[in-house]
Structure formats: C-alpha cells, structure tokens
C-alpha positions as CSV (number, residue, x, y, z in Angstrom):
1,X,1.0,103.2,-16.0
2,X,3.1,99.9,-15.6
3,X,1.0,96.2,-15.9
4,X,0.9,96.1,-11.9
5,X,-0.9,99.3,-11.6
6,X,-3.6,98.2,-13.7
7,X,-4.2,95.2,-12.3
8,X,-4.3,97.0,-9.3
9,X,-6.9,99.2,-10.4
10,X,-9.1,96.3,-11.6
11,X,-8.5,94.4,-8.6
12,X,-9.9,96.9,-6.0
13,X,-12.7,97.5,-7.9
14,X,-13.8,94.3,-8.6
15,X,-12.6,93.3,-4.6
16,X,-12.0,89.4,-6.4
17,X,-8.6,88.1,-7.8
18,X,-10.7,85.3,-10.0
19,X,-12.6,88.7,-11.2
20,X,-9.8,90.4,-11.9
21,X,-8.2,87.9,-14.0
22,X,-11.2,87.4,-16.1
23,X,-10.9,91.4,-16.8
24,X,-7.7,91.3,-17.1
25,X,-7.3,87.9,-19.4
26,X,-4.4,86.5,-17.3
27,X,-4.5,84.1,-14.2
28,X,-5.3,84.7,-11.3
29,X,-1.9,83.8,-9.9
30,X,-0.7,86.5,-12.0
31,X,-3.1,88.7,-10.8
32,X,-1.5,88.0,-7.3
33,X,2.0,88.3,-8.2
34,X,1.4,91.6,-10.0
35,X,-0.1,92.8,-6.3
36,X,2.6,91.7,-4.4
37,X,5.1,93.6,-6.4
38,X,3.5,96.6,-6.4
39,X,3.4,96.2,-2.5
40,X,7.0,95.1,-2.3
41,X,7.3,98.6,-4.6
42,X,6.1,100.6,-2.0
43,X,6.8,99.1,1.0
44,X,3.1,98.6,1.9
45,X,0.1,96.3,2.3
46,X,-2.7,96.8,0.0
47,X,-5.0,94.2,0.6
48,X,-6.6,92.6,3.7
49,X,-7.1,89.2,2.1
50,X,-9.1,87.7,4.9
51,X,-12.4,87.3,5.9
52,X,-12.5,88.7,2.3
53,X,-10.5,90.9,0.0
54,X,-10.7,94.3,1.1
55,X,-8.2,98.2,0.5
56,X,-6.2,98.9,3.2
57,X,-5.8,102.8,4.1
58,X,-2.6,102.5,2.5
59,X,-4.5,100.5,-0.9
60,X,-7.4,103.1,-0.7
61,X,-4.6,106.1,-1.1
62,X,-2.8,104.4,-3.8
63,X,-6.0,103.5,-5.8
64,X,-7.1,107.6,-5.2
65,X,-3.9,108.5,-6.8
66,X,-3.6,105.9,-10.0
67,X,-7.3,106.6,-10.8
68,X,-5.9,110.5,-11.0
69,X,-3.2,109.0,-12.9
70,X,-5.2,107.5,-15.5
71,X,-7.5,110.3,-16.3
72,X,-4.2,112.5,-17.1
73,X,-2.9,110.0,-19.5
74,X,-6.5,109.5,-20.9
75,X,-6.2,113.4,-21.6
76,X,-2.8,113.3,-23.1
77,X,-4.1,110.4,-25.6
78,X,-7.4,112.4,-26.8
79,X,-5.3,115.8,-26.9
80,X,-3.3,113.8,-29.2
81,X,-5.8,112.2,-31.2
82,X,-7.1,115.6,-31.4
83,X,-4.3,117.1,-33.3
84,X,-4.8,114.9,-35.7
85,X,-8.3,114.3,-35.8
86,X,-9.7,117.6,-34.6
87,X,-13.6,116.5,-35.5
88,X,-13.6,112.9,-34.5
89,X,-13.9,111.6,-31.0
90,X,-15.7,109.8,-28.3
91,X,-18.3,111.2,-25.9
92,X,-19.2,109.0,-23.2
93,X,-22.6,110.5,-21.0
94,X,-23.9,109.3,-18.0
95,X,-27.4,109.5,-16.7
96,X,-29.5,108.8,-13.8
97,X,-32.3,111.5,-14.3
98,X,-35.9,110.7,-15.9
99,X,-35.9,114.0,-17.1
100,X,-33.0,113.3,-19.2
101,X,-34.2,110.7,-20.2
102,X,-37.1,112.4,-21.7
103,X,-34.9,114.4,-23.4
104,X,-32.2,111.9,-24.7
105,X,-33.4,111.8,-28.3
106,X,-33.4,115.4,-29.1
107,X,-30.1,116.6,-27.2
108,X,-28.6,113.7,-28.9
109,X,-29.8,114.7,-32.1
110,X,-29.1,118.8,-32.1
111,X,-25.6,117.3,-30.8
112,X,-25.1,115.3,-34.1
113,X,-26.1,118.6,-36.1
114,X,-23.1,120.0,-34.6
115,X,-20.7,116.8,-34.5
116,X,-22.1,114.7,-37.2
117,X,-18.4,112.4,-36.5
118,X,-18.7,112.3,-33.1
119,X,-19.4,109.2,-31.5
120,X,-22.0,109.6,-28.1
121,X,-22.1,106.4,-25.7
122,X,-24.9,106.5,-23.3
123,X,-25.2,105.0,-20.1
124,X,-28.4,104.8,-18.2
125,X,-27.1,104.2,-14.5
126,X,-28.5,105.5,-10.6
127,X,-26.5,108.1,-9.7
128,X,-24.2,106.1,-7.2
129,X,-22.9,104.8,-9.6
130,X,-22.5,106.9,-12.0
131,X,-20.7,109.0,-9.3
132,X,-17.9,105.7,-9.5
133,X,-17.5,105.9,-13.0
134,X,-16.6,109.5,-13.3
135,X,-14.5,109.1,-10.6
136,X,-12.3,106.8,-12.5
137,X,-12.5,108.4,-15.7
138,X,-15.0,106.0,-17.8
139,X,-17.2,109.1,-18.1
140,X,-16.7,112.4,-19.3
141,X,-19.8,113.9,-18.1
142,X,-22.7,112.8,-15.9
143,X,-26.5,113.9,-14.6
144,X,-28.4,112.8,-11.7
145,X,-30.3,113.3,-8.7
146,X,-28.3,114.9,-5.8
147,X,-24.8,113.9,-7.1
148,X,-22.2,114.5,-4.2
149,X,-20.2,117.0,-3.4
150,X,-17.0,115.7,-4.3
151,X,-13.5,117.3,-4.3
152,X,-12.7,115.8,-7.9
153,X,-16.1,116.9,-9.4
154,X,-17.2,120.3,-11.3
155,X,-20.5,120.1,-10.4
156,X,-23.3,122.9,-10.9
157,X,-27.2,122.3,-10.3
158,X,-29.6,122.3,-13.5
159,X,-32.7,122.5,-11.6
160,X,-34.8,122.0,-8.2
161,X,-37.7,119.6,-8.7
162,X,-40.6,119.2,-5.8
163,X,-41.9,115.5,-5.5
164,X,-45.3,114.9,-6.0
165,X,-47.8,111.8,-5.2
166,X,-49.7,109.8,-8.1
167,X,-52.0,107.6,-8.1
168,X,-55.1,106.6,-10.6
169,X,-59.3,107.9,-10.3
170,X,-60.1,104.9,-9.0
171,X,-57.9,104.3,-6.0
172,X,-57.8,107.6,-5.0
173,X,-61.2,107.6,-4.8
174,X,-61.3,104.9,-2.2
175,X,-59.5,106.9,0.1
176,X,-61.0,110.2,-0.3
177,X,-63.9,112.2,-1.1
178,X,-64.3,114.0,-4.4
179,X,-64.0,117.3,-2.7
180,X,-60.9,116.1,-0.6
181,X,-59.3,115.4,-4.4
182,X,-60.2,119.1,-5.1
183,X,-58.4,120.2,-2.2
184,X,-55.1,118.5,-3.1
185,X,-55.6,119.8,-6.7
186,X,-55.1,123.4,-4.7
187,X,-53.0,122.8,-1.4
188,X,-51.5,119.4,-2.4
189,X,-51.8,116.7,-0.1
190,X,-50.9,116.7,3.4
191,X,-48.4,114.2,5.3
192,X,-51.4,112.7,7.3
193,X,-53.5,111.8,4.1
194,X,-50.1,109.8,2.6
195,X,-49.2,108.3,5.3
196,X,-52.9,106.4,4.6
197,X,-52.1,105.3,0.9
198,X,-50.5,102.1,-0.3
199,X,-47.1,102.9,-1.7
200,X,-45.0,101.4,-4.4
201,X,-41.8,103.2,-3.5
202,X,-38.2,103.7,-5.4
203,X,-35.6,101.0,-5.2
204,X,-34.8,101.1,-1.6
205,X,-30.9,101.5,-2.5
206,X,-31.6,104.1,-5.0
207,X,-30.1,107.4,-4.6
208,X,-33.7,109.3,-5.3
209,X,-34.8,107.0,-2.5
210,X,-32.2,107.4,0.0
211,X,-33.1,111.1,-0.4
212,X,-36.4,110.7,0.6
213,X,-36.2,108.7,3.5
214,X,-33.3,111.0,5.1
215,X,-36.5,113.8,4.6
216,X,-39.6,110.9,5.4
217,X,-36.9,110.6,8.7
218,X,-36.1,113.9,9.3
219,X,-39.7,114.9,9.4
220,X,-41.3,111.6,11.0
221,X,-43.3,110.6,8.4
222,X,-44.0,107.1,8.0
223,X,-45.1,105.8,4.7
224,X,-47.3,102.7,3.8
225,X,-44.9,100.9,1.7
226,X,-46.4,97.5,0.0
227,X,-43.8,96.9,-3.2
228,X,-40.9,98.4,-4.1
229,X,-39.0,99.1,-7.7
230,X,-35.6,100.5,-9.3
231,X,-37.6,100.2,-12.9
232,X,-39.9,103.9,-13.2
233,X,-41.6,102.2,-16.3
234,X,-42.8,99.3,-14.0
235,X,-43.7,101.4,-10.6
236,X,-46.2,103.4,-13.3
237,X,-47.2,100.9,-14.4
238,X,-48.6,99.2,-11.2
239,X,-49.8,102.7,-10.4
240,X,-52.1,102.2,-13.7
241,X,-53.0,99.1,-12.4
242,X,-54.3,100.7,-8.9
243,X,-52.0,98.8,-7.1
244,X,-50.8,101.9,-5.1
245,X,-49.8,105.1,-5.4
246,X,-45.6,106.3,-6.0
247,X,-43.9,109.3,-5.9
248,X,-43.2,111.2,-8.5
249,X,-41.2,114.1,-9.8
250,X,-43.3,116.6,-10.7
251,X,-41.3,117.1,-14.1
252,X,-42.9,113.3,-15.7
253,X,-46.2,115.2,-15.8
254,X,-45.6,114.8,-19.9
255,X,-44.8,110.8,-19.5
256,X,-47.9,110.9,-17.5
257,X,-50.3,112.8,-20.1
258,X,-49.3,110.1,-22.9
259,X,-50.4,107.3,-20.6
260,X,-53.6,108.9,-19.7
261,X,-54.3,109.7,-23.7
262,X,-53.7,106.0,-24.5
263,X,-54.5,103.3,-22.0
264,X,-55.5,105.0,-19.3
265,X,-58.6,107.3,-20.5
266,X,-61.1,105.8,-18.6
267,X,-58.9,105.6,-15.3
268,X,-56.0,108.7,-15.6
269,X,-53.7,109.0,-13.2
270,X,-53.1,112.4,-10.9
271,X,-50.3,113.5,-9.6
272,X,-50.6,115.7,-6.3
273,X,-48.0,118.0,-4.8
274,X,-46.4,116.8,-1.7
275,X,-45.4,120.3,0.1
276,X,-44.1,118.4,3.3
277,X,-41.0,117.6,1.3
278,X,-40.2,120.4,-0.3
279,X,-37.6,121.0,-3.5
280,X,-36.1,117.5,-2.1
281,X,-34.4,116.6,-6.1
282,X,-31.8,118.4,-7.4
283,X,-30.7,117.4,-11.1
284,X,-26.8,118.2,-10.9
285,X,-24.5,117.9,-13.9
286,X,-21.1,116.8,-13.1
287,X,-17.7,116.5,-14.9
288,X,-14.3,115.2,-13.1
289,X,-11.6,118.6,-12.6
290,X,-8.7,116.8,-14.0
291,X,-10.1,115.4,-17.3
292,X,-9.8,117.7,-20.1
293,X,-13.1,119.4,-21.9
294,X,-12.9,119.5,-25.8
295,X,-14.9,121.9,-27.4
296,X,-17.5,119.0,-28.7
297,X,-18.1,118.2,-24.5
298,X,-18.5,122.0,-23.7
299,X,-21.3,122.3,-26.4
300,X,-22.8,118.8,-25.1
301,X,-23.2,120.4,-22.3
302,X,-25.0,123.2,-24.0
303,X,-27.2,121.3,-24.6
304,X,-28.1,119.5,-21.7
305,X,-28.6,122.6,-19.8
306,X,-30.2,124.1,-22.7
307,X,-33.0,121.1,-22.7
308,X,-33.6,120.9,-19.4
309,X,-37.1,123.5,-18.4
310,X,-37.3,124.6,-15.2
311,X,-40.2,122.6,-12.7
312,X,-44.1,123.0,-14.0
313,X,-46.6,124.9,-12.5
314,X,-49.1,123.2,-13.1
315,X,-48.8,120.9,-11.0
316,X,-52.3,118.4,-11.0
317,X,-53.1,116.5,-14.5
C-alpha cells in the first residue's frame, strides 16, 4: 500500500487534514498533496472539502476497498511471522458486552494456559464502534450487543438475554404495594407499572439503547426518563442510591448479588423481568471474512463461547 493510500485511510477516518497529519507525523500540506495525487491517480474526487470535509461516493468506494486491502497484507505479515514464530503473536479482542466483561479475567487466564506467549490486547468499546474497528482490521475478533449484519463479518449469536427492570426496597416500595412486588417476582412487571418509575436509562447513543427504543417505539411505551449514563458501574450505582430504577440484563444478576452482600444489605436491589420486550439483546461474536484465523484466535474463541452460560431462570434477587 503506497504513502497516499494511507494517508488516505487516515484521512477519511479522522474527516480533518490537521488530524491526519498529527496521525500521520507529516504536515498537513502534505497530507493534501498526498490526496490530490491519489485523486489525480484515479481520475476522481474524493473529498467534498466544503462546508466540511466529507467521502464522496467515489471516496467511500475507494476507502471500502483499501480497508480490504489492508487486512490482506496484515494476513500476509502474521502468516509470515508465523512461520517463524509459530507460538508468538498478537491477539487483539474487542468488547462491548457486560457479560464479557464479567468473564474477562478467567477466559483471559485459561487462554494464557494455552498460549502462555501470546500477547491479548483488550478493548472495552460500545458495539458501534467496535463494529468500525473490525471493519478496518484493528481487531481480530469482537462481542457485543446486536452487532450488524454485515457482508464483511462472520458473525454467529452466543446467546438471547431478556431485559429486566431494577431498582432498590426502598423505592420500589413507594410505588407499589408489598403484594404488587410479589406479583412481579412471578409475572414480571407490566408496561403500565414502568411507565410510572423514574428511569436512569443507557447512553442515549448506545447501541443497547438504540435497541430499546426501536422496541419502547415499536410498542408505544413511553418511559420516565430523569438521567441518563454510557458508564453501567455509575447507573447502579445511582440505582443504589434510589435515584431511579434502570434496565438491566438479566445476566448481571451475579454483579447484583455482590452489591447487595456488601453495601447494600439493608436496601438490596431487585431486578424484575420486563416480558413486554422480550429476548430484545443478542450477544453476537464477530470476526471480519478476509482476515486470517490462527489456531491461537480459533481456541480464543473457544473460549468465549465456552464462558458465556446461557440467560438465568431465576430471574428475581
């Protein structure tokens, strides 16, 4: 891949000349030339460059195909290194799933049994972007909620989780009667009922988020939002604090039980089922077609599909 293709590449992805040349470690007029030759090249313009730099068609077909480009060459250079150096490598792992991240330590650590050489970079991401990276080859191998479908991705689904509502004793209890908090230990609680509670909801921009509203939409439900975070830690953490309820994959029932044992005793937090939505997360495992799989990836991914249990039945802590 010549100089002008990568600055290409850089270029549209940062959508800024200055950025680029930061990147890149070159001026920005440089930057500029290197795009101009690559569009006298071809015979075609690349950029808009006004209101603000944007990918033509033309740049957007170019950029689809050096991307491709790039992953191939990746894979000749680590089938190379690999002759040589058959047990020493890079894996680089993407996630976007709390599940995962539940599970990080001890995938990574049965993985090290097996690869005690291998290096393992993790990147803790939302899926969107994740979805980019693998794309242009800076991951070999992502998880996340609802990952698209995607002509360039091997994906498979790990598991179908059903959302659930939590919130703490105490301000549950000043919505509903004690024997209304039985009946969503049994049935779950009904579209009506959280429509009433204050919510702390998932970044609005988040991918988990964008799922529920296309089914809070879909189904005209209409929830009582009051704050809003991309951090889990922080929205259960003013769920602790009663300062509303969230909504929760059922699967963090374990994260939940280890804040109720510790500084919650005297206040634990519940989490209902939500049957209105449905099985609306899917945890999906992707990895880009063109990129080649060593052996050390294939049992990674073992792994991750080994580690990941199936949705609780138990649904109410």
């Amino acid at each position: 891949m010549t100089n002008s293709e990568k600055c290409f590449i850089i270029t549209a992805h940062t959508l800024h000349m200055g950025k680029a040349a930061e990147i890149l470690f070159t001026s920005q007029q440089a930057v500029s030339d290197n795009i101009r030759r690559l569009e006298k090249e071809h015979g075609v313009t690349l950029f808009f460059r006004k209101p603000q730099l944007a990918l033509t068609p033309e740049g957007r077909i170019l950029l689809k195909a050096l991307e491709r480009i790039q992953i191939i060459e990746n894979n000749m250079k680590n089938d190379l290194q690999l002759l040589h150096t058959a047990s020493q490598g890079t894996l680089r792992f993407g996630m976007g799933s709390y599940r995962v991240h539940d599970s990080v330590v001890e995938m990574l650590t049965n993985f090290r049994q097996l690869y005690p050489d291998i290096r393992v970079d993790v990147m803790y991401e939302d899926t969107r972007r994740l979805e980019e990276l693998l794309l242009r080859g800076q991951l070999d191998v992502i998880i996340g909620f609802n990952i698209i479908n995607h002509e360039d991705f091997d994906k498979r689904s790990l598991v179908h989780e059903q959302p659930g509502v939590m919130g703490t004793d105490s301000l549950l209890q000043r919505y509903f009667l004690p024997d209304e908090l039985d009946r969503f230990s049994r049935e779950g609680i009904s579209v009506k009922e959280f429509e009433t509670l204050p919510l702390i909801a998932n970044y609005p921009i988040g991918s988990l988020w964008l799922n529920y509203k296309q089914t809070f939409d879909k189904m005209d439900i209409h929830p009582h939002i009051i704050a809003s975070s991309n951090d889990f830690s922080k929205i259960l953490r003013l769920c602790a604090a009663d300062y509303g309820v969230a909504l929760c994959p059922l699967f963090l029932s374990q994260i939940i039980k280890k804040v109720n044992s510790s500084t919650n005793r005297f206040n634990p937090i519940h989490i209902f089922p939500f049957p209105a939505l449905g099985w609306v997360n899917s945890i999906d495992l992707a990895t880009h077609k063109m990129a080649s799989h060593s052996n050390y990836l294939e049992d990674f991914i073992q792994i991750i599909t080994t580690h990941i249990a199936s949705p609780r039945d138990n649904f109410t802590l």
